[in-house]
C-alpha positions in Angstrom: 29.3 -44.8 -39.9 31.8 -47.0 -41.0 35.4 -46.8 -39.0 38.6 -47.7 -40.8 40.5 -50.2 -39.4 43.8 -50.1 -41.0 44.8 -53.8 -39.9 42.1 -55.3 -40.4 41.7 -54.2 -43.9 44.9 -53.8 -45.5 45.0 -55.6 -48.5 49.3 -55.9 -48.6 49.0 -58.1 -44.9 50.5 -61.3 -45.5 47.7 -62.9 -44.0 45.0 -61.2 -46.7 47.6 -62.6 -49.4 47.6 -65.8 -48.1 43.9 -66.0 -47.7 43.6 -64.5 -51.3 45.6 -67.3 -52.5 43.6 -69.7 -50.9 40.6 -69.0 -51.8 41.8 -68.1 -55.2 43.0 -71.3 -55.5 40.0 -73.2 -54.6 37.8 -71.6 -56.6 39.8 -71.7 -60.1 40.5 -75.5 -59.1 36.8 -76.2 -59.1 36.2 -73.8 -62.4 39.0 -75.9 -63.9 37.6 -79.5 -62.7 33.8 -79.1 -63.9 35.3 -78.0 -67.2 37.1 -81.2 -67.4 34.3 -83.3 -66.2 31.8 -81.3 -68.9 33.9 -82.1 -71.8 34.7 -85.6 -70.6 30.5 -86.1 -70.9 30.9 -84.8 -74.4 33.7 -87.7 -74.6 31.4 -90.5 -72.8 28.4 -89.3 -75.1 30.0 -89.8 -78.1 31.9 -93.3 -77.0 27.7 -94.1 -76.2 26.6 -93.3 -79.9 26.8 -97.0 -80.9 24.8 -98.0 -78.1 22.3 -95.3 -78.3 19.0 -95.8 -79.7 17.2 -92.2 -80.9 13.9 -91.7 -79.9 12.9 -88.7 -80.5 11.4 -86.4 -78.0 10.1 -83.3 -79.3 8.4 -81.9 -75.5 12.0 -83.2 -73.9 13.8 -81.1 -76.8 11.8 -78.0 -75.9 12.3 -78.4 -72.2 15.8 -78.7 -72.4 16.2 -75.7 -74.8 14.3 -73.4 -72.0 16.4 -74.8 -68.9 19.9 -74.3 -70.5 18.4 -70.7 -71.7 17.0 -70.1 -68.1 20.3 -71.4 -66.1 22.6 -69.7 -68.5 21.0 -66.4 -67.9 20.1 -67.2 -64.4 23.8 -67.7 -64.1 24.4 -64.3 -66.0 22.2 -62.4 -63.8 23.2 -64.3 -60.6 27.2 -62.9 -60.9 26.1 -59.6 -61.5 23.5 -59.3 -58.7 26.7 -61.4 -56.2 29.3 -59.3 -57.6 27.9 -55.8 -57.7 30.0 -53.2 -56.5 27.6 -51.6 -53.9 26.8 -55.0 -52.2 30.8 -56.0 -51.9 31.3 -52.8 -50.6 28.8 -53.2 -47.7 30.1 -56.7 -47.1 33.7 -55.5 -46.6 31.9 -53.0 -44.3 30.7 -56.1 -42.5 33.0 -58.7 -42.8 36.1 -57.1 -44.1 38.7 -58.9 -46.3 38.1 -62.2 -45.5 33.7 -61.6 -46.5 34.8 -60.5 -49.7 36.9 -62.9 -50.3 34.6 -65.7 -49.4 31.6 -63.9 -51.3 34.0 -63.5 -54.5 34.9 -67.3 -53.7 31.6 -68.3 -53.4 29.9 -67.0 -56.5 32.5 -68.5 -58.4 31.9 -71.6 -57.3 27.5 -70.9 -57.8 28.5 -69.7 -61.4 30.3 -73.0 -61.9 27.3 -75.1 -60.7 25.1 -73.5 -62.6 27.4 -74.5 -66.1 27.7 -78.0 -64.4 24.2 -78.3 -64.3 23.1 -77.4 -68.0 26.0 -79.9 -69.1 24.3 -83.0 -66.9 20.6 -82.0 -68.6 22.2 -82.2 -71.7 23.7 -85.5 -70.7 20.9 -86.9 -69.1 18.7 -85.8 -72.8 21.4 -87.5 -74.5 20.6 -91.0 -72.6 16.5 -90.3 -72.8 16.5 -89.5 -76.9 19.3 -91.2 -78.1 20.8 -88.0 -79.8 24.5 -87.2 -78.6 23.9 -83.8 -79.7 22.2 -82.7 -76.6 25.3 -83.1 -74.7 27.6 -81.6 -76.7 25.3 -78.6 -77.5 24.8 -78.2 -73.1 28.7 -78.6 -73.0 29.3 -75.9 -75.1 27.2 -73.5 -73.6 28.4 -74.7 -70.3 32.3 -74.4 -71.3 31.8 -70.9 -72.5 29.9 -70.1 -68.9 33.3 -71.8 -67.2 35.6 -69.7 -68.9 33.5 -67.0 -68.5 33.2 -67.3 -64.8 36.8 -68.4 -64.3 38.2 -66.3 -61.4 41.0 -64.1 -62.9 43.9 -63.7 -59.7 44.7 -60.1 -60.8 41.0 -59.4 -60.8 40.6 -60.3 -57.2 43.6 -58.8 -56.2 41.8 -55.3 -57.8 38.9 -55.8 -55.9 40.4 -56.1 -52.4 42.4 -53.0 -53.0 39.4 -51.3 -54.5 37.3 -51.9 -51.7 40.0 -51.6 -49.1 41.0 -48.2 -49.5 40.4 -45.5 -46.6 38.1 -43.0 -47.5 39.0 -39.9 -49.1 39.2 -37.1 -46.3 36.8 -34.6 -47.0 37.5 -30.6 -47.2 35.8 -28.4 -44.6 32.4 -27.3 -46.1 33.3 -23.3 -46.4 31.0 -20.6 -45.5 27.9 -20.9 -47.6 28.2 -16.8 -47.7 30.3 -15.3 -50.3 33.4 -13.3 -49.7 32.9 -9.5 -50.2 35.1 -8.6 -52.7 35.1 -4.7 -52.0 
């Protein structure tokens, strides 16, 4: 049975703020620098297309086709299974405020991995074929997962209250008899 522990779970404490805002901060400033270092790939791969020499690579093509496919939806899949509602309720049962922060934190930061990664195999295609268009293809698909996955203050500030509030006091079950009504 889960107890309520009004101090430790208030989600107005300063110290909850403050650790919101942290955490908040960390993760948005890593979204925010793989998106820069994704497009400035894009920028290196085409400042490379002089020196490049295509050969193309038709089992590398494929290859990279299925891993950006299977990250992208890995990713997909990996933020709904982290962020589901019933699992960040049990870890604020566990851990309080400061698990779900660090679990919100956390898969953030996965999510954004997961888009650096597909932008390096596009990059690292780019050097093995020749063809530029690998790595702005993979940085595309990677800049929409950033975006995507960028953590949204307001949302996070929704989820601690969500998951922070008491619960609702129940009525007394009545009898399971019906009043007589003569």
């Amino acid at each position: 049975m889960l107890l309520w522990r009004p101090n430790r779970l208030d989600p107005t404490s300063p110290d909850v703020q403050a650790e919101l805002a942290r955490r908040h901060k960390a993760a948005a400033t890593t979204v925010i620098g793989l998106l820069v270092a994704s497009i400035l790939l894009s920028v290196v791969a085409f400042l490379a297309r002089p020196y490049l020499i295509e050969k193309p690579n038709p089992p590398l093509d494929v290859a990279m086709r299925i891993a950006v496919l299977a990250i992208g939806l890995g990713a997909v899949a990996w933020r709904r299974t982290k962020l589901s509602p019933m699992r960040l309720q049990d870890i604020v049962g566990l851990a309080g405020v400061s698990g779900l922060l660090q679990a919100l934190e956390k898969t953030t930061i996965q999510i954004a991995c997961f888009a650096a990664a597909i932008s390096l195999i596009g990059f690292i295609s780019t050097f093995v074929t020749g063809n530029d268009g690998y790595t702005y293809w993979s940085s595309a698909v990677s800049v929409i997962l950033l975006i995507w996955c960028y953590p949204l203050k307001s949302n996070w500030n929704a989820a601690v209250r969500n998951f922070t509030q008491p619960p609702a006091e129940t009525e007394p079950a009545e009898s399971e008899t019906p009043a007589n009504p003569v």
